[in-house]
DODO-834195 format. One record per residue (C-alpha): residue number from 0; residue in one letter; x, y, z. Coordinates in Angstrom, 3 decimals. Example, Ala and Ser with C-alpha at 12.3 -4.5 7.8 and 13.67 -1.06 7.14 Angstrom:
// residues 2
0	A	12.300	-4.500	7.800
1	S	13.670	-1.060	7.140
***
This chain:
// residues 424
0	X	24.054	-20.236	-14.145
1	X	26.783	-18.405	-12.757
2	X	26.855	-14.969	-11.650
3	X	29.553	-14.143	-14.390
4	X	27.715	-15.544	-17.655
5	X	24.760	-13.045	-16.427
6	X	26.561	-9.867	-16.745
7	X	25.891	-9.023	-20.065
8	X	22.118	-9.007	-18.466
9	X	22.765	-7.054	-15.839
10	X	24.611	-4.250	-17.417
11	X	21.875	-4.023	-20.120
12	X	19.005	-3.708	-17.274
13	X	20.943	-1.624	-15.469
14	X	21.275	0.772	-18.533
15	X	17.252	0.539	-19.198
16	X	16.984	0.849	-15.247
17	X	18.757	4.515	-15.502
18	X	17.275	5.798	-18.972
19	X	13.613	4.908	-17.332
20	X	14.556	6.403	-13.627
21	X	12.184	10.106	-13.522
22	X	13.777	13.125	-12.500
23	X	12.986	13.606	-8.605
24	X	11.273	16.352	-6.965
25	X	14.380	18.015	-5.370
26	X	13.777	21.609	-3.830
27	X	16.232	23.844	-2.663
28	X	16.190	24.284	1.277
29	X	19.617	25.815	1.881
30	X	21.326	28.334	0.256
31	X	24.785	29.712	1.530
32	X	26.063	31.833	-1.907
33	X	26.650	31.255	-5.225
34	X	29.461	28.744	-5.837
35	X	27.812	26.745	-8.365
36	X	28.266	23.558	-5.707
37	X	25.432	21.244	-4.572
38	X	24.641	18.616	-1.723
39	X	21.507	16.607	-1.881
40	X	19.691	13.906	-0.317
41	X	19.066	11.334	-2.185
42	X	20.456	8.241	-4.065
43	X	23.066	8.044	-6.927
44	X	20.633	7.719	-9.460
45	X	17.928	10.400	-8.491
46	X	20.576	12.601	-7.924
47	X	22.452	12.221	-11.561
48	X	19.224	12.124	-13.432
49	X	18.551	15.825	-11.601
50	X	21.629	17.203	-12.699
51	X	21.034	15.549	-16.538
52	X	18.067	18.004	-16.304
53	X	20.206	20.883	-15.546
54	X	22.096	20.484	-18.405
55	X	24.832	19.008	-17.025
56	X	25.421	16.113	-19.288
57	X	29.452	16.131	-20.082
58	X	29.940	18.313	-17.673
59	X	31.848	16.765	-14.891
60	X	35.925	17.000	-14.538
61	X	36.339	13.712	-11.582
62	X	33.432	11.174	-10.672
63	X	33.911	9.148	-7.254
64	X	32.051	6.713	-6.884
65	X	32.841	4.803	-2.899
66	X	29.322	2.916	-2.703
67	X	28.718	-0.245	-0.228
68	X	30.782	-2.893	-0.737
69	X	28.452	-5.737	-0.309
70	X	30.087	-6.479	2.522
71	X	27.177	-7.814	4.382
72	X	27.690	-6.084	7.647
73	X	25.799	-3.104	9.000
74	X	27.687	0.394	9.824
75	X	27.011	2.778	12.533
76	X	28.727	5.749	13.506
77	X	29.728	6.442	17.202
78	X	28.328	9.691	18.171
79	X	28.749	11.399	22.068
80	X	25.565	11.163	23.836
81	X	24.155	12.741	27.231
82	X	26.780	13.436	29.610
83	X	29.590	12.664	27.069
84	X	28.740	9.128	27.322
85	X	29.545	7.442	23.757
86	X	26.677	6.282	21.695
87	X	26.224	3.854	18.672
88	X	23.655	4.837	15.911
89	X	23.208	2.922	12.421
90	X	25.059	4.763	9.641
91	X	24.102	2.558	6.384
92	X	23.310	-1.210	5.943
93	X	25.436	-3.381	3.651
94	X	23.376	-6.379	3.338
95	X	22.235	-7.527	0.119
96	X	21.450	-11.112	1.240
97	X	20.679	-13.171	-1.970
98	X	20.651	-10.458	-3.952
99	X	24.349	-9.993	-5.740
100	X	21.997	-9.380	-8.961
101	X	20.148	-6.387	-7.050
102	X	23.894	-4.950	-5.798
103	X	25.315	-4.939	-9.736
104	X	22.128	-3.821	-10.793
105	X	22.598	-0.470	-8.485
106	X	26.151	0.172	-8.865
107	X	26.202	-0.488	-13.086
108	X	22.753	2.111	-12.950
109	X	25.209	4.731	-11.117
110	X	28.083	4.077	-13.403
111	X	25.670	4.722	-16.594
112	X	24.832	7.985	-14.712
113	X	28.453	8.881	-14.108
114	X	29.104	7.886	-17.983
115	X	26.336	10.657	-18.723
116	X	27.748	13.316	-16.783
117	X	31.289	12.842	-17.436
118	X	32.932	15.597	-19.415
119	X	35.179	13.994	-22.356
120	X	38.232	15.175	-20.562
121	X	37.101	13.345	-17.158
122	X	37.856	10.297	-15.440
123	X	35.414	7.937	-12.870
124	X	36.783	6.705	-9.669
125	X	35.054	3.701	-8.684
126	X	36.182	2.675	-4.723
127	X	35.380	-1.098	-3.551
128	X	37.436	-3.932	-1.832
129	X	38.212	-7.754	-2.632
130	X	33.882	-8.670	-2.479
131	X	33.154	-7.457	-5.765
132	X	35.525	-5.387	-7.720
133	X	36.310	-8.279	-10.146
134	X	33.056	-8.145	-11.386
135	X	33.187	-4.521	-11.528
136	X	36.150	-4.304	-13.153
137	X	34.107	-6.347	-15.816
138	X	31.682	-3.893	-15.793
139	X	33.307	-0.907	-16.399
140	X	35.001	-2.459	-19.385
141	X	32.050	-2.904	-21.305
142	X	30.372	0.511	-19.973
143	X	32.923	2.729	-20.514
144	X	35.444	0.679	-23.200
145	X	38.097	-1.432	-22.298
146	X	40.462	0.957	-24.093
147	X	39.450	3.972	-21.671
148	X	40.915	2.072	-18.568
149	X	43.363	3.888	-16.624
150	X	44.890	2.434	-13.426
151	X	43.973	0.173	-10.932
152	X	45.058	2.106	-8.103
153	X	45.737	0.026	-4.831
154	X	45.032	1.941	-1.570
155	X	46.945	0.332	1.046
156	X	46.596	0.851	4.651
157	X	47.286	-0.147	8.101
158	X	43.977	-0.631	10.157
159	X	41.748	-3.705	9.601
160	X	41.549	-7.352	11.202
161	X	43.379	-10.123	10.337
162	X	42.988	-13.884	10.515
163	X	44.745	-16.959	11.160
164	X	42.867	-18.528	7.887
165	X	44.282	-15.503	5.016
166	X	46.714	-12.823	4.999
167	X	45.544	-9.546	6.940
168	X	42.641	-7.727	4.349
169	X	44.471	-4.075	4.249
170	X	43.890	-2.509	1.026
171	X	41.142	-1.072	-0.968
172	X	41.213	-1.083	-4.725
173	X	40.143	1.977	-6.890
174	X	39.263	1.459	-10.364
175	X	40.044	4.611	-12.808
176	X	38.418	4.917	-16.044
177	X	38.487	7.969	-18.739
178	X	35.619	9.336	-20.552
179	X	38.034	9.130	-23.482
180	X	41.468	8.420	-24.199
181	X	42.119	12.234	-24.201
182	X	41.121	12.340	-19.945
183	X	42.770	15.276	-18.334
184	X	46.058	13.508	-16.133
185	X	48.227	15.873	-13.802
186	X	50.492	12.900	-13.051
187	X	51.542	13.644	-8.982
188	X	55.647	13.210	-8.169
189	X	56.675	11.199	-5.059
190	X	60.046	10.117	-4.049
191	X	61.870	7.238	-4.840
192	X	65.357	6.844	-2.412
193	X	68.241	5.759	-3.878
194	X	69.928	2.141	-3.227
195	X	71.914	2.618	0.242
196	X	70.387	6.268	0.293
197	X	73.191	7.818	-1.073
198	X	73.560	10.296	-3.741
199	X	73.977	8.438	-7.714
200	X	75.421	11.763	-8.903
201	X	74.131	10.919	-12.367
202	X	74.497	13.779	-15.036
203	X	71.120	15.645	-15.429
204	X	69.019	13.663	-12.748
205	X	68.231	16.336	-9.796
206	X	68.620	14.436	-6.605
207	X	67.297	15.688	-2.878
208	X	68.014	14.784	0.910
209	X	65.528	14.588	4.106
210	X	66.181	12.837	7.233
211	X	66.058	9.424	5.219
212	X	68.496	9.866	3.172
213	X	69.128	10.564	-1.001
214	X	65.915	10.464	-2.884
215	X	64.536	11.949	-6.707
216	X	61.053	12.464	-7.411
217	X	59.098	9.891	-10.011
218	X	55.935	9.622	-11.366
219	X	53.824	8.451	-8.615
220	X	53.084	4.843	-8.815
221	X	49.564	2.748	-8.713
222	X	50.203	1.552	-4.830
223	X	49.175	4.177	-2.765
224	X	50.570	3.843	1.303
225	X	47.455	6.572	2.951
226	X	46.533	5.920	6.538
227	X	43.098	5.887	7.241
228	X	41.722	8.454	9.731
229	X	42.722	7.634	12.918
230	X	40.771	7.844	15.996
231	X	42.781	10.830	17.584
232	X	42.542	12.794	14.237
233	X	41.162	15.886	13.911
234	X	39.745	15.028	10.199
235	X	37.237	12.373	12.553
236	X	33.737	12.526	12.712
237	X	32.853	9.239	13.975
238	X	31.207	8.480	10.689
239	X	31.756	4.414	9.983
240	X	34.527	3.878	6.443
241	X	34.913	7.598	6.249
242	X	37.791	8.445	4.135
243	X	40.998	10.231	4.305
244	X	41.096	13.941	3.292
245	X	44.791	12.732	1.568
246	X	43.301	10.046	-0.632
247	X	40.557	12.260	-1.744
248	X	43.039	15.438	-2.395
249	X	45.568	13.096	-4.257
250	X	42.304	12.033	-6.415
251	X	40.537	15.361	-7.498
252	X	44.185	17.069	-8.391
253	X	45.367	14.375	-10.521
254	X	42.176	14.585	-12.658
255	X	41.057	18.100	-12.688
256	X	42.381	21.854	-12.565
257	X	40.770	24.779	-10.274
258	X	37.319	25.725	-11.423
259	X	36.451	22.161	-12.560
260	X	33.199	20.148	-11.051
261	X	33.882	17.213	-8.924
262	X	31.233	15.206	-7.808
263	X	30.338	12.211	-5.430
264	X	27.272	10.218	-5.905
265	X	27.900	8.131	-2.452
266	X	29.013	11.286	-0.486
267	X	29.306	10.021	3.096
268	X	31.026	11.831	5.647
269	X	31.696	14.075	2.806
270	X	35.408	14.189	2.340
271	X	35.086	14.660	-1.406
272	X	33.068	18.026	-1.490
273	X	35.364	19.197	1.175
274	X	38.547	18.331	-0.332
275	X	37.101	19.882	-4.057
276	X	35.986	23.064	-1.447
277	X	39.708	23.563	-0.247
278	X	41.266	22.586	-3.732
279	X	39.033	25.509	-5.681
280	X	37.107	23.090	-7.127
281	X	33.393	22.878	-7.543
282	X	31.086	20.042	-5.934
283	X	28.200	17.712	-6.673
284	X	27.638	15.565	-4.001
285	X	24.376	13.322	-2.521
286	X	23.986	10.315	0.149
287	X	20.616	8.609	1.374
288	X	21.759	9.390	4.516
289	X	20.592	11.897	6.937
290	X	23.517	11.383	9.586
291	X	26.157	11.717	6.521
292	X	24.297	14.667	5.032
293	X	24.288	16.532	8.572
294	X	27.902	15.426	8.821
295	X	28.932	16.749	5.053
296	X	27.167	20.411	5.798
297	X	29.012	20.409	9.562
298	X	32.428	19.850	7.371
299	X	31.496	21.915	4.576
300	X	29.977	24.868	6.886
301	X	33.427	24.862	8.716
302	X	35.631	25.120	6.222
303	X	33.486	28.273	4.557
304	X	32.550	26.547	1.561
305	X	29.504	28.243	-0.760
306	X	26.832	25.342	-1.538
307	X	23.093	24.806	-2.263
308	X	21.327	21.742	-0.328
309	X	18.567	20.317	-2.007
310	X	16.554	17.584	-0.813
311	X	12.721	16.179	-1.281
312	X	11.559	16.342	2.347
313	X	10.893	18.811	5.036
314	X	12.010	19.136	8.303
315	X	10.215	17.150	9.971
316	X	11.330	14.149	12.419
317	X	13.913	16.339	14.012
318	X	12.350	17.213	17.215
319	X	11.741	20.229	19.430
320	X	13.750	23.794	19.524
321	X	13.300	26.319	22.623
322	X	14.757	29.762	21.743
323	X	14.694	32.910	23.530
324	X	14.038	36.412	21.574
325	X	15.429	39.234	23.254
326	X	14.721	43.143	21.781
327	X	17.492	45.757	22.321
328	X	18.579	48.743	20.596
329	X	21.092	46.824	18.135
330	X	18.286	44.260	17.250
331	X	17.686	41.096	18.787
332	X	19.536	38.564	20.656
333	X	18.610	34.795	20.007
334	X	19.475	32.370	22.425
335	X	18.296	28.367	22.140
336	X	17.860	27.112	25.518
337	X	16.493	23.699	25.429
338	X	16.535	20.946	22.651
339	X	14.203	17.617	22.718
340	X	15.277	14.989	19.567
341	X	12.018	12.908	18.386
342	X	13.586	9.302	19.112
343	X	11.098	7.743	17.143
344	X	13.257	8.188	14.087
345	X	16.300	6.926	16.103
346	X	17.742	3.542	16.069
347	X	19.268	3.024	19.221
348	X	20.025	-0.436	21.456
349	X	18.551	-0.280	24.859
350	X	21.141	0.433	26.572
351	X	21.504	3.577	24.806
352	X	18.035	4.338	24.674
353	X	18.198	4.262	28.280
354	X	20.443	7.580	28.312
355	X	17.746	9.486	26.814
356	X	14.443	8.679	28.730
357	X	14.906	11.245	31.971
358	X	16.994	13.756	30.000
359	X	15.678	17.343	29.778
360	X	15.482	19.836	27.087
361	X	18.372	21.528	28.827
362	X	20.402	18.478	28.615
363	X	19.570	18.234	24.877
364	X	21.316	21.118	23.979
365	X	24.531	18.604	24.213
366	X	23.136	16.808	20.898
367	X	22.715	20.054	18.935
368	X	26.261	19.753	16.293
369	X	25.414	22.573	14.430
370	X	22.924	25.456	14.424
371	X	21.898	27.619	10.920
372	X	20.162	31.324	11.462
373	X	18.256	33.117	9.324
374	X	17.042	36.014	10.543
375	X	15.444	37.021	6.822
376	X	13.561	34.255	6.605
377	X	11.256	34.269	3.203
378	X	9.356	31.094	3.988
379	X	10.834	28.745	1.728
380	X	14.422	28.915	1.703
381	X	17.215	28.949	4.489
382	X	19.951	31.766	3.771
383	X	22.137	31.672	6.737
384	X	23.388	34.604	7.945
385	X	24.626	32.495	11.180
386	X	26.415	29.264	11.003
387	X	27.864	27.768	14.083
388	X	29.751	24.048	14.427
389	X	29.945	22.193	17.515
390	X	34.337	22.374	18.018
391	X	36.288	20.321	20.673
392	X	32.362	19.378	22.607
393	X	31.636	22.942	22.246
394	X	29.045	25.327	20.626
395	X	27.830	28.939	21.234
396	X	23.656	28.927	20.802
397	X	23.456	32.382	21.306
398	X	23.280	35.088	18.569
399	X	22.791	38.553	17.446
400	X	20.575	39.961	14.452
401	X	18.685	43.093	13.166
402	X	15.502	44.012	14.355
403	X	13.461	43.212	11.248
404	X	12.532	40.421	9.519
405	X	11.356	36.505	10.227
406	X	13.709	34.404	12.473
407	X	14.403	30.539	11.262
408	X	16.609	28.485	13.269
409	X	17.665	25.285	11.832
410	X	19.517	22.393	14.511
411	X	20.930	19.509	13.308
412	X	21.460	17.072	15.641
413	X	23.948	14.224	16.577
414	X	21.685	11.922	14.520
415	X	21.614	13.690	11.296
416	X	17.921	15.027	11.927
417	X	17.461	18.365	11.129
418	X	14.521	20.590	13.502
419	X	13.221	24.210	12.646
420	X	11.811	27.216	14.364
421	X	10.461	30.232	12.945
422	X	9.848	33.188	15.127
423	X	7.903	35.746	13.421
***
């Protein structure tokens, strides 16, 4: 039987799938204010059944949705390892081998989740290529009505191989959907020149120049021309299919207004919750991943946005922080002076591997990206006062704080694994 006559199945078990998932046991292990955003770790459905239990059913302005595209390739990110040297670690596997059922099964169990938590004003935004959109497109038809379909939005770009057996692969395909046929739609302008670039001089039609020639502004059209990140851009963060800040921005203000809730149930390098953070908006975001959660809070932390992190595991499997605790008048001075990652939770090739066999806690202090202080620790929760980002191969890992209270210093590292130390 083919793949299409068993979609009526799938959807259906995909719907029991989600009612049946439990609520997980998510606990709060960083705060940094009051926003009203979140970041998690954990999957798509966890993650949307947790928020259903915060009451946030219909609450949601924008769902994106940019999950593996059953692609059957594995991703890695390319990090900088001792001595600069560059480094390949696994990001996410795409491999569903024989199991196309299994791959619907997930994404349709997300999509009844997004259908949950979608307000009736919202829209979903679900992000694949040529493997499997068709079906999805299916999908979403029966899940959220064929009537509530908006666009199929076409994001074309430059990067990507080609072939001498097809035409070069270089778009991506976005599939909009409304909670209702009343969805909230701030329709973006771009410019459309004029035949010959000259001016038409039409009565009532306003008409502008730029270095191209005549041009007036029309509602934008479903072909979007975004490049992707390039590899001398400062938006990079090594993270494999990370997405452009551009496509994400052009996304949350065409389907929501400041204050609204944006979420991301496939976060990644976390362009969505940082492009809702600059925009005013609030976020929801989770990922499986460690490395894209690490990456998410680096972005996040550095552009000053206020978030909680949840997530349902401790610390452990980072590795091993050396600090120094100095007294003086004005309080204390911290300053971290060695770092040793636990590679047994790292995936590296041998020749990678190799780099970090003689290397000393001194040397580690190169894999530290960011470090978190809080120098009121309660025990439970990190509330940093102190949040510094490794910029342009650079970070300062020294600090100053009062002269009471319990120290916690949490380092993420290169990898995505977070390590803590608590100085009483």
């Amino acid at each position: 039987m083919s793949l299409l006559a068993d979609l009526p199945r799938l959807i259906e078990e995909s719907r029991a799938a989600f009612e049946e998932a439990g609520v997980p046991e998510l606990t709060v292990h960083e705060k940094n204010g009051s926003s009203g955003s979140m970041l998690a770790l954990c999957d798509s459905i966890s993650f949307s059944k947790f928020l259903l239990s915060k009451g946030l059913a219909g609450k949601i302005s924008t769902i994106y949705m940019d999950p593996p595209f059953l692609s059957g390739s594995d991703y890695s990110a390319r990090l900088s390892g001792p001595g600069g040297k560059s480094i390949s670690h696994h990001a996410y596997s795409d491999r569903w081998t024989n199991d196309e059922e299994g791959y619907i099964r997930m994404l349709c169990s997300a999509l009844w989740g997004a259908k949950s938590l979608v307000s009736p004003q919202g829209s979903v935004f679900l992000h694949l290529d040529w493997h499997f959109v068709h079906y999805m497109k299916i999908c979403m038809d029966e899940i959220f009505g064929r009537e509530n379909f908006i666009n199929e939005i076409i994001w074309q770009y430059k990067s990507g191989g080609s072939s001498k057996k097809h035409f070069a692969r270089k778009h991506d395909t976005i599939l909009m959907y409304g909670s209702s046929k009343d969805h909230y739609f701030d329709i973006p302008k771009e410019k459309s020149y004029n035949r010959g670039m000259k001016p038409y001089h039409f009565k009532g039609v306003d008409e502008y120049e730029d270095e191209n020639g005549w041009y007036t502004l029309v509602n934008m059209k479903d072909v979007w021309a975004i490049d992707m990140v390039g590899r001398t851009s400062s938006e990079r963060t090594g993270y494999a299919t990370q997405k452009p800040e551009a496509l994400l921005d052009r996304i949350i203000r065409c389907s929501s207004a400041e204050g609204d809730i944006c979420a991301d149930l496939f976060c990644g390098s976390g362009t969505l919750p940082v492009c809702a953070a600059k925009s005013g908006r609030r976020f929801f975001a989770c990922d499986t991943g460690k490395l894209a959660i690490s990456i998410t809070k680096k972005r996040l932390y550095d552009e000053g946005a206020k978030f909680i992190y949840y997530a349902g595991e401790d610390y452990s499997g980072g590795g091993k922080i050396d600090a120094e605790v100095t007294t003086s008048e004005d309080g204390r001075d911290i300053k971290i002076t060695g770092y040793t990652p636990d590679l047994t939770y790292i995936d590296l090739n041998e020749k990678d591997e190799a780099l970090f066999r003689d290397m000393t806690p001194e040397d580690g202090l190169a894999l530290i990206e960011s470090v978190s202080i809080d120098p009121g620790y309660d025990g439970s929760v990190q509330e940093p006062a102190i949040y510094r980002v490794k910029t342009k191969g650079a970070i300062d890992l020294e600090a100053s704080v009062g002269s009471e209270g319990k120290i916690s210093i949490v380092v993420s590292d290169i990898f995505g694994l977070e390590s803590q130390l608590i100085i009483s």
